[in-house]
C-alpha positions, 0 to 999 in steps of 0.5 A: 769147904775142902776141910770141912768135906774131909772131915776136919773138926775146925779149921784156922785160917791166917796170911802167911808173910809170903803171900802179903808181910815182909816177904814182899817188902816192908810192913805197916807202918813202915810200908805197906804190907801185913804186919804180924799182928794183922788179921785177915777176915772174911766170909766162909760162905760158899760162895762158889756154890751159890753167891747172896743169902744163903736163906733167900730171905726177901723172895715173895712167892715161898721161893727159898735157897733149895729152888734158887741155888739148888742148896739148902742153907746148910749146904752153902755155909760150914758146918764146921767153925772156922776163925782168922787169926794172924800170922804172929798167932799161928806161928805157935801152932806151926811150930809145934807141928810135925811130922813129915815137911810139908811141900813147896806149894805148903811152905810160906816165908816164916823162918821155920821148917813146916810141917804136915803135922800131927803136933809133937807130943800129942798137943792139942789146941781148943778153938770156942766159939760164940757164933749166932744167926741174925736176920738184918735188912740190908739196904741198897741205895740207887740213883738213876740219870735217865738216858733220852732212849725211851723203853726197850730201847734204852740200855741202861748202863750200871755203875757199882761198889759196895759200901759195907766193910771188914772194920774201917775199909779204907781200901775196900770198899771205901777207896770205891765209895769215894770214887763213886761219889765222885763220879755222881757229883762229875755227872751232875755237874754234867746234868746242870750243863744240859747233858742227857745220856743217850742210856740211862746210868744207874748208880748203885751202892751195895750193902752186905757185900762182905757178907756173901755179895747179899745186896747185889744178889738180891737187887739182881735177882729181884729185877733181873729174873722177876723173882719166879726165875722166868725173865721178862721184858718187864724185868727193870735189868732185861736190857741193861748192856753193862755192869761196871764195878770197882770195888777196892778201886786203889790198893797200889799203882798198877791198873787191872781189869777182869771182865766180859771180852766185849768191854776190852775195846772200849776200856783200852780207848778210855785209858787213853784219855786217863793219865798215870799218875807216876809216870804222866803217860797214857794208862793205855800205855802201860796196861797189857790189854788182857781183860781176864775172865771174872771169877767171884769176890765182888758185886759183879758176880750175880750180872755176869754168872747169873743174868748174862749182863756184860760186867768189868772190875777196875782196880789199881793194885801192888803188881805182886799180890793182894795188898797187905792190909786186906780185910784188916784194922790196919785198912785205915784212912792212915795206911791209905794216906801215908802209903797206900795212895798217898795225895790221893792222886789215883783216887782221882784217876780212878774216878776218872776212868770210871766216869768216861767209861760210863759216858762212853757206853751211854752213849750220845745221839752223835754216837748211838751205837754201843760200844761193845766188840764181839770179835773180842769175844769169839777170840776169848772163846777160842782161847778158852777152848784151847785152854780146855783142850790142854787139859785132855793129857792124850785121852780120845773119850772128849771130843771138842769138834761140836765146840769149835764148829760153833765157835767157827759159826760166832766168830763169822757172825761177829765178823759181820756185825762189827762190820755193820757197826762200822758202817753204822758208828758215824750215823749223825743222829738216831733221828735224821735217818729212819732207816739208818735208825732201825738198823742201829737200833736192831744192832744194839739190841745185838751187841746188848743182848748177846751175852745173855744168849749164853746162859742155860737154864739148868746152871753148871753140874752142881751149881745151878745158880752159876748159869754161864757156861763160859767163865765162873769162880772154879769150884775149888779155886776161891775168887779165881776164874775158870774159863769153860767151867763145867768142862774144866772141872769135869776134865781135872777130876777125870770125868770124861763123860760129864766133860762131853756133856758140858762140851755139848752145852757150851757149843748148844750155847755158843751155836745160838749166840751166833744164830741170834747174832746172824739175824737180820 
């Protein structure tokens, strides 16, 4: 996107060993990093700007990407060529640059000197390419555990992963798919036995996903919007309370999570039941607790950014970087045999993990009320605040006082639903007591509901699809969050007045996140 706005005629793109080859340890087949023949693919969508298909091929009504997105198709693809190439390739471009050395945040392991170009002696390289547009179905498969709850009163949770992948996918997706599968048959064993859910479990296995997230966008927007962009009680995803998504669940042996601070209390209790599997302990003992904000790359994208539905991504992973074989052929059942998972034993704790975390949040009638922590979320928010007011370098022409007052506001309505939950989380059944019944009721509906609260209509400045004001895939910062993004980047490019204009919308929005929160 950067180079195509900047005028490059076609951009290469390779993984420098530093980020995933031998600078950090030994390569496929000997460990598991990329080796010098590895190619990393992907998608060149911009999905930053607008995630799903770029055309919005399956929208009834005459509706397009223009009125969804606020983009035209070619404004979220390049217009430009692009291919991936490894780094045993490009190492013949890079040295036959020159020009001035390039800086350290430039410079990667390979044992020559990198430059910022042009080439010596005038060299010039000839990319062709035979590029085509297709139109293809894409087919999501969904499996639904009815809970006991009835109507607006169940609050559906959904699990997710997507099954389509860059040449063999051992890790990503299929590493997910497997674990998905698991979980459904453990569920079904489950069923057989006489367990309900209290909420109703929706399975979902997404297609597309390499592409540009195409089937969960589409499912979302179809059951979550009702297509015309106007939510209605009738929308099959309106009270759903939680996305939970893995998609490359086992990469490497350090569990990490991303996701909507609500959820950090109740994946901190399920870790506690799943064991490590090298060391034997508790995965809450060796987790650090920080749930960090989601940005894009996965399926979750569309229920956090564009319908407000509290979403977490699991994964275990290298502790040091993305892992070596990504989007690769060399992503194989052998790599994740021989080392990325060898005796598959995070496979299961992973399926593990998922599987209770979804129970936990389902429900039971002897545990009616949902378990998401608001206080969790009025502390993010500040944090985010204070990350956004680091960023002022001494200017006076942003003022944050409207944004904390409404933080003040949430964080003293939270306080006091997580103590009518206290009150409330013993409650034996939803049927002994009608009028311990409603109040569960009317505080679920709460803890359910409230991320949705955040949402505005008009999206963030230039990217109406992404509709939270509190985290989103930065602009210029690929997968990777931004908290408060449309303050954020107003800040980082200098624009002060359109900073305080997003100040005034997060604090609009977080405002009525604590009013809808006070309500008795």
């Amino acid at each position: 996107m950067n180079a195509q706005h900047l005028g490059a005629a076609a951009a290469l793109i390779y993984s420098d060993p530093h980020e995933d080859g031998y600078a950090q340890g030994e390569v496929y087949p000997a460990g598991p990093w990329r080796p010098k023949s590895g190619v990393q693919r992907g998608s060149i969508q911009f999905i930053s700007v607008c995630a799903g298909d770029p055309e919005r091929a399956y929208m009834p009504h005459g509706l397009n990407a223009s009125q969804v997105c606020g983009k035209t198709r070619e404004e979220l693809i390049p217009s430009i060529p692009v291919l991936p190439l490894s780094w045993g390739d490009a190492l013949a471009y890079l040295e036959a640059l020159d020009g001035p050395e390039a800086p350290p945040s430039f410079r990667g392991a390979l044992n020559i000197t990198y430059r910022m170009g042009p080439s010596k002696d005038g060299l010039k390289a000839q990319l062709s390419v035979h590029n085509r547009f297709q139109r293809s179905p894409v087919w999501n498969v969904i499996a639904t555990i009815p809970g006991t709850l009835q109507g607006s009163e169940d609050q559906p949770v959904i699990l997710g992963n997507h099954r389509d992948a860059w040449v063999f996918g051992a890790a990503d997706p299929n590493s997910g798919t497997a674990q998905l599968i698991e979980v459904a048959i453990g569920l079904g064993k489950l069923l057989k036995a006489g367990w309900r859910p209290l909420r109703s479990i929706i399975l979902t296995s997404w297609s597309g996903e390499e592409y540009g997230l195409l089937g969960s966008t589409a499912w979302g927007e179809v059951h979550g919007d009702g297509v015309d962009g106007q939510r209605s009680a009738a929308a099959r995803l309106a009270n759903v309370s939680a996305y939970i998504n893995v998609d490359t669940g086992v990469s490497g042996r350090s569990f990490g999570a991303s996701g909507t601070a609500s959820l950090g209390g109740v994946l901190q209790e399920v870790l506690a039941h799943v064991k490590d599997p090298a060391t034997g302990k508790p995965l809450s003992a060796l987790w650090g607790g920080e749930l960090y904000a989601l940005g894009s790359g996965s399926d979750y994208t569309v229920f956090i950014d564009h319908l407000g539905i509290p979403s977490v991504d699991m994964h275990f992973s290298p502790e040091a970087a993305t892992y070596g074989v990504y989007h690769s052929v060399y992503d194989s059942f052998e790599w994740m045999d021989s080392v990325g998972d060898p005796g598959f034993h995070y496979h299961r704790a992973m399926s593990q993990l998922w599987g209770l975390l979804a129970m936990r949040l389902s429900g039971t009638a002897s545990a009616p009320v949902l378990r998401l922590n608001v206080t969790h979320a009025a502390e993010a928010i500040q944090g985010y605040i204070r990350s956004a007011m680091q960023l002022l370098n001494g200017t006076k022409d942003v003022d944050f006082s409207s944004l904390l007052s409404a933080s003040a506001a949430f964080t003293t309505a939270a306080t006091q639903v997580m103590s009518e939950v206290k009150a409330l989380q013993h409650t034996p059944s939803l049927s002994a007591d009608q009028g311990k019944t409603q109040a569960v009721l009317s505080l679920n509906r709460k803890l359910g509901l409230v991320e949705r609260v955040f949402l505005t209509t008009e999206g963030l400045p230039g990217r109406k699809w992404f509709r939270h004001p509190l985290q989103a895939p930065g602009l210029y910062t690929g997968y990777a969050a931004q908290t408060l993004p449309g303050i954020e980047h107003a800040l980082t490019t200098y624009d002060y007045k359109e900073a305080q204009e997003q100040v005034e919308v997060a604090a609009g929005r977080v405002q009525a996140a604590a009013e809808f929160l006070a309500v008795d």
